[in-house]
C-alpha positions as a Markdown table, in Angstrom:
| # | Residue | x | y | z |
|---|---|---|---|---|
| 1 | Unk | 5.3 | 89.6 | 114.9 |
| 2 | Unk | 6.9 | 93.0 | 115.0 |
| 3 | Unk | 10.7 | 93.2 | 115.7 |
| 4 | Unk | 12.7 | 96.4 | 116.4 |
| 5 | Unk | 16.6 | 95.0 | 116.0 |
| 6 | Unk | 19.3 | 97.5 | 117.2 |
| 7 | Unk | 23.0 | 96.7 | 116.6 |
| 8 | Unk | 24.9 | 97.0 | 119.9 |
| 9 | Unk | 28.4 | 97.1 | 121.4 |
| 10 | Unk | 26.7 | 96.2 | 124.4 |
| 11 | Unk | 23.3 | 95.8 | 126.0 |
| 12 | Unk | 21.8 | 93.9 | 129.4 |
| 13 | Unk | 18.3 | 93.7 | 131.2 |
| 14 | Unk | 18.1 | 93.9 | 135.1 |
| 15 | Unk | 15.2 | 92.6 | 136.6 |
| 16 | Unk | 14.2 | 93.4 | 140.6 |
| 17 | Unk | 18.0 | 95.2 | 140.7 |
| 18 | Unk | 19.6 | 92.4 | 139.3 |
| 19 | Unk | 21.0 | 91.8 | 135.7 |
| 20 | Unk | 19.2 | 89.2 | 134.2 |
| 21 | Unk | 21.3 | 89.3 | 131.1 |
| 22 | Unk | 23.7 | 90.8 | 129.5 |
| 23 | Unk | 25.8 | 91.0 | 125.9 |
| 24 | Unk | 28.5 | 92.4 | 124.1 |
| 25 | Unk | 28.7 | 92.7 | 120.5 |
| 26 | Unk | 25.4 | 91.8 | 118.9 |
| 27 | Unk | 21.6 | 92.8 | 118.3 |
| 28 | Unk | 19.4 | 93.5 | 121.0 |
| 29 | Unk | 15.7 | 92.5 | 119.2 |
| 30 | Unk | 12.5 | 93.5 | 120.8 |
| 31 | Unk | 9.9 | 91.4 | 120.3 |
| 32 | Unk | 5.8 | 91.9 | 120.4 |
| 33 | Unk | 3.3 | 89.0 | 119.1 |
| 34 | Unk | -0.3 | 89.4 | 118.3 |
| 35 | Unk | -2.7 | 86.8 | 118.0 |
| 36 | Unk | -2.5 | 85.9 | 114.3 |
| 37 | Unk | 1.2 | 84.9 | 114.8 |
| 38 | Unk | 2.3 | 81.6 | 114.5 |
| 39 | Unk | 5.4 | 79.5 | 113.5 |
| 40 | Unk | 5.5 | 80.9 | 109.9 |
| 41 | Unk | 6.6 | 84.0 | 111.3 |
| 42 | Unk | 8.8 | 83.0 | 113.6 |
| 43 | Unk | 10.4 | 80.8 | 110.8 |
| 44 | Unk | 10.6 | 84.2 | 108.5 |
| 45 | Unk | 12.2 | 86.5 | 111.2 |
| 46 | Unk | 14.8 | 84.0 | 112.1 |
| 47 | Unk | 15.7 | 83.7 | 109.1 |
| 48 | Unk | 16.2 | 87.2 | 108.5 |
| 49 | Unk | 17.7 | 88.5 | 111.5 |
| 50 | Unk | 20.3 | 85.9 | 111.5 |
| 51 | Unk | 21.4 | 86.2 | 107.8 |
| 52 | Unk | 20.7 | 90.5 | 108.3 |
| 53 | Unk | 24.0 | 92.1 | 106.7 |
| 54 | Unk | 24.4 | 95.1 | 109.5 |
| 55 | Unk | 28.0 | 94.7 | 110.6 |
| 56 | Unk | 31.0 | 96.1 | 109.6 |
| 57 | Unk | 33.3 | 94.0 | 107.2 |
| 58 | Unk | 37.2 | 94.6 | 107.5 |
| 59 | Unk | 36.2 | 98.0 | 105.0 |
| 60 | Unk | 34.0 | 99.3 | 107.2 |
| 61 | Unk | 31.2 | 98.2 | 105.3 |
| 62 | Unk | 28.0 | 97.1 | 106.4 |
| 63 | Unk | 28.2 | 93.9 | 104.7 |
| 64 | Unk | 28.2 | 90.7 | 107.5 |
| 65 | Unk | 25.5 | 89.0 | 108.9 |
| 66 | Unk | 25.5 | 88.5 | 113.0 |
| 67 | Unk | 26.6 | 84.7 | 111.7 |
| 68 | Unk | 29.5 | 86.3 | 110.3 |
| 69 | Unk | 30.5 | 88.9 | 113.2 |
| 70 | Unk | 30.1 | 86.0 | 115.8 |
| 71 | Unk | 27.9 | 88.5 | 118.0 |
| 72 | Unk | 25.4 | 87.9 | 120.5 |
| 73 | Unk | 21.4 | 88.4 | 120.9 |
| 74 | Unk | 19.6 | 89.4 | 123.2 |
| 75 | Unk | 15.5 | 89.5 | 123.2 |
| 76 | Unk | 13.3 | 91.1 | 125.2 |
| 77 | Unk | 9.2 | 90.8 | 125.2 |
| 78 | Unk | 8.0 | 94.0 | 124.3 |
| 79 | Unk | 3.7 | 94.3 | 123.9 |
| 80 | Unk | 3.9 | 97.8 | 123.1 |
| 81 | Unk | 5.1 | 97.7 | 119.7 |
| 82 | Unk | 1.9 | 96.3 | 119.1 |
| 83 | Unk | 0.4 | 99.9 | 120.0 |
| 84 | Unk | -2.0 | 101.4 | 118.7 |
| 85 | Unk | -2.1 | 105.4 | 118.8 |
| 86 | Unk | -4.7 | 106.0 | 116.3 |
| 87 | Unk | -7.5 | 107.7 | 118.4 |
| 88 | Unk | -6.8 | 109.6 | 121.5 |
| 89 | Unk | -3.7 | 110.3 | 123.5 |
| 90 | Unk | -3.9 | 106.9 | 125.2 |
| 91 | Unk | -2.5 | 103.8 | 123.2 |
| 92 | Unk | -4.6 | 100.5 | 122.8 |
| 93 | Unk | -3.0 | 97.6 | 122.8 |
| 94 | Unk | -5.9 | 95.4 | 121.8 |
| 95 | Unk | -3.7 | 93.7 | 118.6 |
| 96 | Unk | -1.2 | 92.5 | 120.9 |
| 97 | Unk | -1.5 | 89.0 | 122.4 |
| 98 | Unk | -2.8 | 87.9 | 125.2 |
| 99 | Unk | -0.1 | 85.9 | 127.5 |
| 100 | Unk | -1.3 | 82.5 | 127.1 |
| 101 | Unk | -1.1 | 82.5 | 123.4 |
| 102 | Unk | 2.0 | 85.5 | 123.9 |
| 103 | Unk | 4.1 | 83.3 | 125.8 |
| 104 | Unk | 4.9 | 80.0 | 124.0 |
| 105 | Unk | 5.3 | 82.2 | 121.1 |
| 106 | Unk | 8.1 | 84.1 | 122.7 |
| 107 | Unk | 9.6 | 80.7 | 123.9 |
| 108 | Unk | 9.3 | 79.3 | 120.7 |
| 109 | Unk | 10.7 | 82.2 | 118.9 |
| 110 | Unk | 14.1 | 82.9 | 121.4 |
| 111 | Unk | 14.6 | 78.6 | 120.9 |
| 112 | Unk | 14.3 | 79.1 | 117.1 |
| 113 | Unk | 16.6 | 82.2 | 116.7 |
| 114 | Unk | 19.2 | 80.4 | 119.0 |
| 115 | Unk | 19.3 | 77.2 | 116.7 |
| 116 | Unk | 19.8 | 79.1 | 113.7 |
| 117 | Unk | 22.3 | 81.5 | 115.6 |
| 118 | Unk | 23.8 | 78.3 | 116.8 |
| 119 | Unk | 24.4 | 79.4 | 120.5 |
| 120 | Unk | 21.7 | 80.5 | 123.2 |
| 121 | Unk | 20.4 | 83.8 | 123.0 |
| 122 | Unk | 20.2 | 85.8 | 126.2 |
| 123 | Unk | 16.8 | 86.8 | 127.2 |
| 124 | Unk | 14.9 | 89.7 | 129.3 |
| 125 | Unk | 11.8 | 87.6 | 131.6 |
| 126 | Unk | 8.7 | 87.5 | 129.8 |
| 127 | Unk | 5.8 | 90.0 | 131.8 |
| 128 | Unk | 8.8 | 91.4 | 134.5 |
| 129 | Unk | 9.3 | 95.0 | 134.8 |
| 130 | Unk | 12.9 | 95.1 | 133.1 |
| 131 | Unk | 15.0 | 97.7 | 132.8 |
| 132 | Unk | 17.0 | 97.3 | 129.2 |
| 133 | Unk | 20.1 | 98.9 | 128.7 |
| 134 | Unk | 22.0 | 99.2 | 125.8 |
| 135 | Unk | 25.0 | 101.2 | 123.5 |
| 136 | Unk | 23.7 | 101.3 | 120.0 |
| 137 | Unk | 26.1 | 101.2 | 117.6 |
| 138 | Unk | 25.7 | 103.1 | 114.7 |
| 139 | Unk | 23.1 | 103.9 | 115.4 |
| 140 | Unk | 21.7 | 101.1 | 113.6 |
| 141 | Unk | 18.1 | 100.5 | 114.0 |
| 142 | Unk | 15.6 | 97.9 | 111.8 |
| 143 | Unk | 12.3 | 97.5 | 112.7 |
| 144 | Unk | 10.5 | 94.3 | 110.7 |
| 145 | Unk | 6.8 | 93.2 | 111.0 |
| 146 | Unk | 5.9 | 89.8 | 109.2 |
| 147 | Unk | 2.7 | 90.9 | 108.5 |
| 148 | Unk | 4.1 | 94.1 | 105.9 |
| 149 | Unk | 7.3 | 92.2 | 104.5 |
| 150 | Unk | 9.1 | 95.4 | 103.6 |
């Protein structure tokens, strides 16, 4: 699973000219799954996004995690992080999975990162044409990928 995690002051998805959801205060996380992925990975990501130390203590200090801040999460499906732009001008996305296997993983993964958040995480529509908005703040910007733990 590849992640990009961006810190937010806000961020919402609209779907068909309507807002699907929305957040203040937060991450929003983009989220692409290949086939290898499984529950090990969702297990590692939650893990780490939720315990993350990317907002501001009373110092100004990068130092709390999103447990600690109280903020919200919002994912969004994403297949093309999964691109691949090694040959030609047109990316492949061969590596990322396929919807049937895609989907409960993505299910899976927004259930998991709410139970360790301890609240529901707000969520773009899984194969929709969304349109994400968002105001980094920062910017702050982490991408993770559980198959090169960096």
């Amino acid at each position: 699973m590849r992640v990009v995690i961006q810190r937010t002051a806000h961020a919402s998805v609209v779907i068909d000219g309507r807002e699907k959801s929305a957040i203040g205060p937060g991450m929003l996380i983009l989220v692409g799954i290949e086939e290898a992925d499984g529950q090990e990975d969702i297990d590692w990501l939650c893990r780490k996004i939720t315990n993350l130390r990317i907002f501001d203590d009373e110092q100004g200090v990068m130092n709390r995690s999103i447990l600690e801040s109280g903020g919200d999460i919002l994912v969004v499906s994403q297949f093309t992080l999964h691109a691949s732009t090694k040959k030609g001008n047109r990316p492949s996305y061969i590596r990322a999975a396929r919807p049937e296997t895609a989907i409960p993983l993505y299910e899976q993964f927004c259930r998991s990162l709410s139970d360790a958040l301890g609240k529901p995480v707000a969520t773009g529509q899984f194969g929709a044409d969304m349109k994400v908005t968002l105001l980094n703040d920062g910017p702050v910007t982490i991408c993770m990928d559980t198959k090169n733990k960096e």
